[in-house]
C-alpha positions in Angstrom: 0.0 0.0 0.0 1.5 3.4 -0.9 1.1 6.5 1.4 -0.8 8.2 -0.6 -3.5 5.4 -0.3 -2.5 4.6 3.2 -5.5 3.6 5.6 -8.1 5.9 7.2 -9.3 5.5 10.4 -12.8 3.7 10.2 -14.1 5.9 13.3 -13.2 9.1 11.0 -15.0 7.8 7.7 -18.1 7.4 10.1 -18.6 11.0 10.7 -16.8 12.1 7.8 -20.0 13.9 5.4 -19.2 15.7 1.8 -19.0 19.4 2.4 -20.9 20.3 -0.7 -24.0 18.1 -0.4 -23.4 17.1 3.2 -24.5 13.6 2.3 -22.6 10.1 3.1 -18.9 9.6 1.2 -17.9 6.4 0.5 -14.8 4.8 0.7 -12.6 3.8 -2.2 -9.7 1.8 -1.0 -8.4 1.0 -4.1 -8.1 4.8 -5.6 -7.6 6.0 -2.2 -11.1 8.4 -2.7 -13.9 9.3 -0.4 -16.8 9.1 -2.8 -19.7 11.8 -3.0 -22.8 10.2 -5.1 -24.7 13.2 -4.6 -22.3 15.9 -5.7 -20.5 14.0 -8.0 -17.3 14.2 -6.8 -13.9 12.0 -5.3 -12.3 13.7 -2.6 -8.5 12.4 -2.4 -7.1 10.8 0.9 -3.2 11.9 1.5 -0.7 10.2 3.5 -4.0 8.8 5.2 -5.6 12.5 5.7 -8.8 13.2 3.8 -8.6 16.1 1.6 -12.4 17.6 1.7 -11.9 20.7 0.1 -14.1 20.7 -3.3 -11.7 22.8 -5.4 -8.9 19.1 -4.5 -12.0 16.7 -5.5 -12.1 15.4 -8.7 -15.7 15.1 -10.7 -16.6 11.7 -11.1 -16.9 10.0 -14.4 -20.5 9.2 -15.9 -20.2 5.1 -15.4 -18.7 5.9 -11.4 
């Protein structure tokens, strides 16, 4: 596992909500995202950090 996809703490991805939509995220282990259905958007995680700033998301692909 790389850093940048290193783990996140399960307790943090349990309050952890999308700051756009302020809907659920879901995790992406493989890509090292937190997911945002509802606004369309991949926030990355960093050296096991969550970066949820929308300008650092990227928009999610029509078949994601």
């Amino acid at each position: 596992m790389s850093e940048t996809n290193a783990a996140v703490d399960p307790r943090l991805l349990e309050i952890l909500v999308c700051p756009v939509t302020r809907g659920p995220l879901d995790y992406d282990r493989e890509k090292g995202e937190l997911i945002s259905r509802g606004a369309r958007l991949a926030y990355p995680i960093r050296d096991g950090v969550p970066i949820m700033l929308p300008e650092e998301a990227r928009a999610l692909d029509e078949g994601e």
